[in-house]
C-alpha positions as CSV (number, residue, x, y, z in Angstrom):
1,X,-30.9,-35.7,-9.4
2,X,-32.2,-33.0,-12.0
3,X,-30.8,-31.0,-15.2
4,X,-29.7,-27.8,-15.6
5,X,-28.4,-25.3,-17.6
6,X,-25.4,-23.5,-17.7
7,X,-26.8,-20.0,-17.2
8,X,-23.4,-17.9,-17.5
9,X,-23.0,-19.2,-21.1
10,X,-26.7,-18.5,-21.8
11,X,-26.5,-15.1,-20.7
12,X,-22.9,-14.2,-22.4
13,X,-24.4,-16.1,-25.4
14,X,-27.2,-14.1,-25.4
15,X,-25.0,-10.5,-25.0
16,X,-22.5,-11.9,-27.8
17,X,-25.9,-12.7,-30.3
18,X,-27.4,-9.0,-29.6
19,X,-23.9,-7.7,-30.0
20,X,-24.1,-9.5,-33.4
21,X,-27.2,-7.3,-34.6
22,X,-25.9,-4.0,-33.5
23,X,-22.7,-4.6,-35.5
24,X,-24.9,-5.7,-38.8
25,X,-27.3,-2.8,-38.4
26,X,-24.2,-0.5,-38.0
27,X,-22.8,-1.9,-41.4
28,X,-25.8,-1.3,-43.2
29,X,-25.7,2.3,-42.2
30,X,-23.2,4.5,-44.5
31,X,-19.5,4.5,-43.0
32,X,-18.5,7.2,-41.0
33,X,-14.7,8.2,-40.1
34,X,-13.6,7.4,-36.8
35,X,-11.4,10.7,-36.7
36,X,-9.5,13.5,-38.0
37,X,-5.8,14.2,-38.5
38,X,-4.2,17.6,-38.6
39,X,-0.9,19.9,-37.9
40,X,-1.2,22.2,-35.4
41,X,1.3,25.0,-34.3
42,X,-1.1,25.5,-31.7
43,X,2.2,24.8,-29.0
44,X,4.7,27.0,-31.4
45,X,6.2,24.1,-33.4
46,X,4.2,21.9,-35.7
47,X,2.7,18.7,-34.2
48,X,0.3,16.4,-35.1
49,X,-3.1,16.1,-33.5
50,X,-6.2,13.7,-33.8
51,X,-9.8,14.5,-32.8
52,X,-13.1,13.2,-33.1
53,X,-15.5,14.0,-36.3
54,X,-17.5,16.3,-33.7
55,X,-13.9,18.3,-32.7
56,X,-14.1,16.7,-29.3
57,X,-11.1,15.0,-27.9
58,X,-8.1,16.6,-29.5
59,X,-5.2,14.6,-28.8
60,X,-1.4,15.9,-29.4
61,X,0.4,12.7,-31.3
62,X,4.0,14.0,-31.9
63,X,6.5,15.5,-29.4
64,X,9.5,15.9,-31.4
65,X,11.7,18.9,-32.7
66,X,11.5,20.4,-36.2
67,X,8.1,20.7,-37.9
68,X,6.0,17.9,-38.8
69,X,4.1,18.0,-41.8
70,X,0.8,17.1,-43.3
71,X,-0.5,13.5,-41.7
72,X,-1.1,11.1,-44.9
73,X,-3.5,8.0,-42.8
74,X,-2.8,4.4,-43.8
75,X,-5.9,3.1,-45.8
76,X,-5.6,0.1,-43.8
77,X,-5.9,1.9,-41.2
78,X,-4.1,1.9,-37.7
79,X,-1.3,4.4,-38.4
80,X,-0.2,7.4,-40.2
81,X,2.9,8.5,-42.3
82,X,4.2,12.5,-41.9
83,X,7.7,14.4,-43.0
84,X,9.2,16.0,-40.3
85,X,12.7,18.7,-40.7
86,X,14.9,19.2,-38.2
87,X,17.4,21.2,-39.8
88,X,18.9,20.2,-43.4
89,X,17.4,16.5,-42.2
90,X,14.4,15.2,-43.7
91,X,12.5,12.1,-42.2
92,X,9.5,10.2,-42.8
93,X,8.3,8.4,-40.0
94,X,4.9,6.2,-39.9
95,X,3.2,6.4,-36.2
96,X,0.4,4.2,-34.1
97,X,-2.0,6.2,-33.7
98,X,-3.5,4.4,-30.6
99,X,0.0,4.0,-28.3
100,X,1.7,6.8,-30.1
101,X,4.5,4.6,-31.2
102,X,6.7,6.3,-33.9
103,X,8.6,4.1,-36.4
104,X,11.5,6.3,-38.5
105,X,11.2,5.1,-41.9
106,X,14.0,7.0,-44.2
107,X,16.1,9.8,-43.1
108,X,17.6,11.5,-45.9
109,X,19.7,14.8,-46.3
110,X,17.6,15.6,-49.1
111,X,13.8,17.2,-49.8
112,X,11.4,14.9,-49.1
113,X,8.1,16.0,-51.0
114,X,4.7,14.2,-51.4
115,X,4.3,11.2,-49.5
116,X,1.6,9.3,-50.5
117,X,0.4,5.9,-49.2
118,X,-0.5,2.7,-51.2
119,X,-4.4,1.2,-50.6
120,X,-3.3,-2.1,-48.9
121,X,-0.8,0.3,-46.9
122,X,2.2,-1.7,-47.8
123,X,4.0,0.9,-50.1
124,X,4.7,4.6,-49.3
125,X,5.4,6.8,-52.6
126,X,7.2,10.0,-51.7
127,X,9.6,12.8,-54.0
128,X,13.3,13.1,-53.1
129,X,15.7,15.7,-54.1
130,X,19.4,14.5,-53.3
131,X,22.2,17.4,-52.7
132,X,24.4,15.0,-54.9
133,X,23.8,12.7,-57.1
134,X,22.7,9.3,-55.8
135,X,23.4,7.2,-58.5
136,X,22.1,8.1,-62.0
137,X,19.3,10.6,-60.3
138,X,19.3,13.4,-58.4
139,X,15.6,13.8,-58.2
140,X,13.4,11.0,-58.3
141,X,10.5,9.0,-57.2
142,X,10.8,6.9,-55.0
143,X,9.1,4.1,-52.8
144,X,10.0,2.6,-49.5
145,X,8.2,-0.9,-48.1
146,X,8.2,-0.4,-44.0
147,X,8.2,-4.1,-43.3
148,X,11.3,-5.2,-45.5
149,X,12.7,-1.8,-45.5
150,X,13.4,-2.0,-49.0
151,X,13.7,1.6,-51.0
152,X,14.3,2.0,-54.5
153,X,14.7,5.0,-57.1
154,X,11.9,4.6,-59.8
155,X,12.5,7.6,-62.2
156,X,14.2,10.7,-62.5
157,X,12.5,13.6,-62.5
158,X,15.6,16.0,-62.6
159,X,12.9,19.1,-60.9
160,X,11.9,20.0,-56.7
161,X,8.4,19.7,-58.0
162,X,7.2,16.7,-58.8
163,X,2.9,17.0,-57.9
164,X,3.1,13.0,-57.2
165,X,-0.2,11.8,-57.2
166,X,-1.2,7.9,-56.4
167,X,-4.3,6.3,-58.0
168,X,-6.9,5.3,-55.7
169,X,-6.2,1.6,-56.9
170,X,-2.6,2.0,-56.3
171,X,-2.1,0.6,-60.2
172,X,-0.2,4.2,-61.5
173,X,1.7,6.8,-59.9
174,X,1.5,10.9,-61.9
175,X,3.8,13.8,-61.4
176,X,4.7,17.1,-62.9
177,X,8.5,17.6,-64.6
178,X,9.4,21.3,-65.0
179,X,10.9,22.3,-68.5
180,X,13.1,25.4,-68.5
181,X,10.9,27.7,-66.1
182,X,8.1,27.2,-68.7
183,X,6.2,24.6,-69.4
184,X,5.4,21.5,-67.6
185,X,5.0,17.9,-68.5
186,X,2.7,15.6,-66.8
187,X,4.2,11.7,-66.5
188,X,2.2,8.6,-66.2
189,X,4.1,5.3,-65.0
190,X,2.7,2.4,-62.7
191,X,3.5,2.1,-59.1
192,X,6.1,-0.5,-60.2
193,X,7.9,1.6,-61.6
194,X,7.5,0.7,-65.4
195,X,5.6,1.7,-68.3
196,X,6.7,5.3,-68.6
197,X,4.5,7.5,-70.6
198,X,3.9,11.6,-71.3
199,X,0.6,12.6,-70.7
200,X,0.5,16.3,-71.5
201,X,2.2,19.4,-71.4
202,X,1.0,22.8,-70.2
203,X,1.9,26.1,-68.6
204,X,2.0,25.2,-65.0
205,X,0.6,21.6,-63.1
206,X,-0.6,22.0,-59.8
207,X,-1.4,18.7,-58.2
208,X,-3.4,16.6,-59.9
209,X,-6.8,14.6,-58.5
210,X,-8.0,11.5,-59.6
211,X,-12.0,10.1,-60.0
212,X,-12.4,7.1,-57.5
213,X,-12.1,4.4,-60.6
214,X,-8.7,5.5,-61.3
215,X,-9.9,6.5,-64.6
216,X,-9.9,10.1,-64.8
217,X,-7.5,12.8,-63.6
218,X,-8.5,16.0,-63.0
219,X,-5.3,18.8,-63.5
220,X,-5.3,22.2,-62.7
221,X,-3.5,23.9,-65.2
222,X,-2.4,27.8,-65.8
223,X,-2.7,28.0,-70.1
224,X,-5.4,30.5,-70.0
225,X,-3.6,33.0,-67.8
226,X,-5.5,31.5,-64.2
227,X,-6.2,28.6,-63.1
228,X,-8.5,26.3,-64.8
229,X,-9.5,22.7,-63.9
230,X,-9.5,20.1,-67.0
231,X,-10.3,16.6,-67.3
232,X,-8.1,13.9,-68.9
233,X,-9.3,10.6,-69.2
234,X,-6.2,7.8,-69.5
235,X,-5.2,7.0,-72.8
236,X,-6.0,10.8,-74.2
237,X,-3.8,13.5,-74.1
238,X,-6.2,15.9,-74.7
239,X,-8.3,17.6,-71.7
240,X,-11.7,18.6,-71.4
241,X,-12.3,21.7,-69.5
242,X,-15.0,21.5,-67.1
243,X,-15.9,25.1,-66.8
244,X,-15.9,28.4,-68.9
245,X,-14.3,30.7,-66.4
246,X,-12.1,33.9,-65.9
247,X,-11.3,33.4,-62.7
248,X,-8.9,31.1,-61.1
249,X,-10.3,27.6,-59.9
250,X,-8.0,25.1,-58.3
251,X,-7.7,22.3,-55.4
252,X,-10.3,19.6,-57.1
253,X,-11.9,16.8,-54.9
254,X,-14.1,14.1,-56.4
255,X,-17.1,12.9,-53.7
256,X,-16.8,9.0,-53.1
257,X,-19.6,8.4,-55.3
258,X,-17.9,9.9,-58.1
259,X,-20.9,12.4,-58.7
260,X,-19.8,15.9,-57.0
261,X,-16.9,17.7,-57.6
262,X,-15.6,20.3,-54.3
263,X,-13.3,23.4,-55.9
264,X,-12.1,26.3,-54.8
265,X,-12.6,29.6,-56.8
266,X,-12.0,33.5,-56.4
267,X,-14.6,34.3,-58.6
268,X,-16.8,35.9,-56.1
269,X,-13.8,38.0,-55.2
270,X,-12.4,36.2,-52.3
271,X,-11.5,32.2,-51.7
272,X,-14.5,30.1,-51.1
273,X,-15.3,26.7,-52.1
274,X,-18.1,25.7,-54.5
275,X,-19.2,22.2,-55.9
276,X,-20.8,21.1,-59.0
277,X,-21.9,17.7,-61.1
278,X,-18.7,15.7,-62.2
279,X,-20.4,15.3,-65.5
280,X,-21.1,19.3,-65.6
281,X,-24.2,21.6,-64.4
282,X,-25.4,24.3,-61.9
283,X,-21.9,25.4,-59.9
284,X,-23.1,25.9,-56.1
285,X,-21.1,28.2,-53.5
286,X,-20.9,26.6,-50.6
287,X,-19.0,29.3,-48.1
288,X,-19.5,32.7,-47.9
289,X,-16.7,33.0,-45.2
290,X,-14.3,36.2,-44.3
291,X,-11.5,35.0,-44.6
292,X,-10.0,32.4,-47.1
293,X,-11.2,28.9,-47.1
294,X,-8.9,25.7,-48.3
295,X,-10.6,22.4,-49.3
296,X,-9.5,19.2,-47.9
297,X,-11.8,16.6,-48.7
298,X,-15.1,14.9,-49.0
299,X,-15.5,12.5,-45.7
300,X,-15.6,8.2,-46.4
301,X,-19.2,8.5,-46.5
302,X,-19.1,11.1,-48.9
303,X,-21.4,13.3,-46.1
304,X,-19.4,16.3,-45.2
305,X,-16.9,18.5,-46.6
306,X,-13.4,19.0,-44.3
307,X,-11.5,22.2,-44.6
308,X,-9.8,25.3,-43.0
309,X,-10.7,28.3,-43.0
310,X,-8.8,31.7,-41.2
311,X,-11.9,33.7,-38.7
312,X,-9.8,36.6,-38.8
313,X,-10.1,37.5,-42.4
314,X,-8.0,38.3,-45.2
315,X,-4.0,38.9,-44.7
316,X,-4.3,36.7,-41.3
317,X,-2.8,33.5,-41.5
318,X,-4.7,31.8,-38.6
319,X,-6.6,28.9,-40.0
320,X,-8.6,26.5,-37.8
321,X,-10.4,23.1,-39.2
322,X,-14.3,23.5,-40.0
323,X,-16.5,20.9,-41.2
324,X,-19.8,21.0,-43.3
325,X,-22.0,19.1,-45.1
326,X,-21.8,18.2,-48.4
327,X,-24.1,20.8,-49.7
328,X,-22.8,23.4,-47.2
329,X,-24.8,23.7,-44.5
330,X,-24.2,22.7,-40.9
331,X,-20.6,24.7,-40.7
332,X,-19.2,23.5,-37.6
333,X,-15.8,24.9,-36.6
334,X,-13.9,22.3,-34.9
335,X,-10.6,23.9,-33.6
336,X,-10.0,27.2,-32.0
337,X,-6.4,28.1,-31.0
338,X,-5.2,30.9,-32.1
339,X,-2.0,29.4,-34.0
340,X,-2.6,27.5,-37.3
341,X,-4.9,24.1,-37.7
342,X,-4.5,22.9,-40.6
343,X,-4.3,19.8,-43.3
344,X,-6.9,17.7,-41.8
345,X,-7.2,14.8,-43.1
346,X,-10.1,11.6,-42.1
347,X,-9.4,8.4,-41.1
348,X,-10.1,5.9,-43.1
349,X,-12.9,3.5,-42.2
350,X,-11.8,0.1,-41.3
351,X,-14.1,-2.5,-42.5
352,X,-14.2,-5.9,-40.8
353,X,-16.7,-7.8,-42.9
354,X,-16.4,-11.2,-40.5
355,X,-16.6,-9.1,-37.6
356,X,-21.2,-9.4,-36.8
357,X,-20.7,-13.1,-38.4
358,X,-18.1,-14.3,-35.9
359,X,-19.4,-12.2,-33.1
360,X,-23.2,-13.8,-33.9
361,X,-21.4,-17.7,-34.6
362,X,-19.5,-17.3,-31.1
363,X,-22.6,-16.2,-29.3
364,X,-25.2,-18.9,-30.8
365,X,-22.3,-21.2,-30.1
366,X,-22.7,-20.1,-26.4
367,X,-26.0,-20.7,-26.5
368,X,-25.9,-23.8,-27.6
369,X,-23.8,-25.2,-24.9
370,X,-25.6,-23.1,-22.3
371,X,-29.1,-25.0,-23.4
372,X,-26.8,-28.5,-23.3
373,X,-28.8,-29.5,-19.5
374,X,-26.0,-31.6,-17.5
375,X,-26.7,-33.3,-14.3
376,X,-26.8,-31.5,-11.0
377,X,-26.0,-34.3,-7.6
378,X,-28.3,-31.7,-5.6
């Protein structure tokens, strides 16, 4: 009679334990997106598509009627929300993105504007406009909660244009209110629907951005004739400019780090996109494209720069999805149909922070029982 050891658990032990390390070397690296969203029209209707960071493996998501809009992904990852119209019917609808499975979330006969998603992805934020009056609103913000299908009316906003914006902590919720085709006023509430407050008032809002500490929004307003892009800390009501400028800036992005600002300008005669310090300095262009370029935003690693951009030039509305590092170089163009791409969007990265320690437990635990000797009767 001898001892032995259990080899197959040694050796799965052993796979499981270098499994481990590869996982905790890949977290130490910066995150990376594990894909892009976007519309295409590529098939003559408006679908949504995912791909790989590199362009490969474009997938078609949505099969349905009517045109589906810009793909919002769920920060926790997993799934994606996206308007579709089919008619005078407006629906949003959340999808897998690995199965395809669609879920209809509301279906209203009523404009459905600005869906926006809530960081532990529970909450989805969105602008209605009713054809009658729903109770005391006709427009309003509202939220809807996919798992309890709970939806409730938050505030009245009386306007089509709301500009709702969601905080990256998911604490406050901002949007634009019209006032008699002149001015507009910029609200403050949290996502609860409480603590109402005015922030500011200008000629014209376009959608505001905020910093990644939910402390800052930066609004594009149109009080000096063009397009100018202020900052307004919360708890001020006064801007701060962040550039002298006679030519029309707009379309803000903050870099993860909360260091680089992404813009887009005219004021080299044509659309391009340029970045500079948050805090202010040298303004770098970063495209010197044909046609038109429009800014999506800065990647989860804060590495490249996402955005569209039309190869045909000026009056051609063709736009495919480009890519390029944060400091503009290595362009890559990552669709070519010749309908539109557009409104990409990255996946979030998922982060599993037990994933290397209970892969590397499991496999020592392996080992261990594969080193246990037991008796062999040859």
């Amino acid at each position: 009679m001898r001892f032995i050891f259990n080899l197959p658990l040694l050796i799965f032990g052993l796979i499981l334990g270098i499994g481990s390390l590869s996982l905790s070397a890949i977290r130490l690296q910066a995150p990376q997106s594990p894909g892009i969203l976007f519309m295409s029209e590529r098939t003559g209707d408006a679908e949504i598509y995912l791909m790989r960071p590199d362009g490969s493996d474009q997938r078609r998501l949505t099969f349905r009627p009517g045109r589906d809009g810009a793909p919002i992904p769920n920060p926790s990852g997993g799934t994606a929300i996206f308007s579709s119209k089919v008619g005078r019917i407006w629906n949003l609808i959340q999808i897998s993105l690995f199965g395809h499975k669609q879920q209809p979330l509301i279906r209203l006969t009523a404009l459905l504007k600005d869906p926006t998603v809530s960081p532990d992805g529970k909450t989805i934020f969105f602008g209605v406009t009713f054809s009658e009056r729903v109770g005391p609103v006709n427009t309003a913000i509202a939220a809807i909660r996919p798992t309890t299908d709970e939806f409730r009316l938050m505030a009245d906003t009386d306007t089509q244009k709301t500009r709702l914006s969601l905080s990256p902590d998911g604490q406050w919720l901002v949007y634009a209110v019209p006032q008699n085709g002149l001015t507009d006023d910029l609200y403050l509430m949290r996502s609860d629907g409480t603590q109402l407050s005015h922030l500011m008032q200008a000629t014209a809002f376009s959608a505001a951005r905020w910093t990644p500490d939910s402390r800052t929004l930066l609004v594009v307003t149109a009080d000096a004739g063009n397009w100018d892009i202020q900052q307004l800390a919360l708890g001020s009501n006064q801007p701060t400019p962040l550039m002298n400028s006679t030519a029309y800036e707009w379309n803000p992005h903050v870099s993860p780090d909360g260091q680089w600002l992404s813009f887009l300008s005219n004021r080299d005669g044509n659309t391009e996109i340029y970045r500079m310090p948050l805090m202010g300095g040298h303004v770098e262009r970063l495209t010197h494209d044909a046609g038109e370029d429009f800014i999506a935003e800065f990647s989860p690693d804060g590495e490249w720069i996402l955005y569209t951009n039309d190869p045909d030039g000026p009056g051609s509305y063709t736009p495919d999805v480009w890519k390029m590092r944060a400091d503009g170089s290595d362009k890559t163009r990552l669709t070519h149909t010749p309908g539109v791409d557009a409104s990409p969007a990255w996946l979030p990265v998922r982060d599993l922070p037990f994933t290397a320690w209970g892969v590397g437990f499991l496999g020592l635990l392996m080992l261990g029982f594969g080193l246990l000797p037991f008796r062999s009767s040859a």
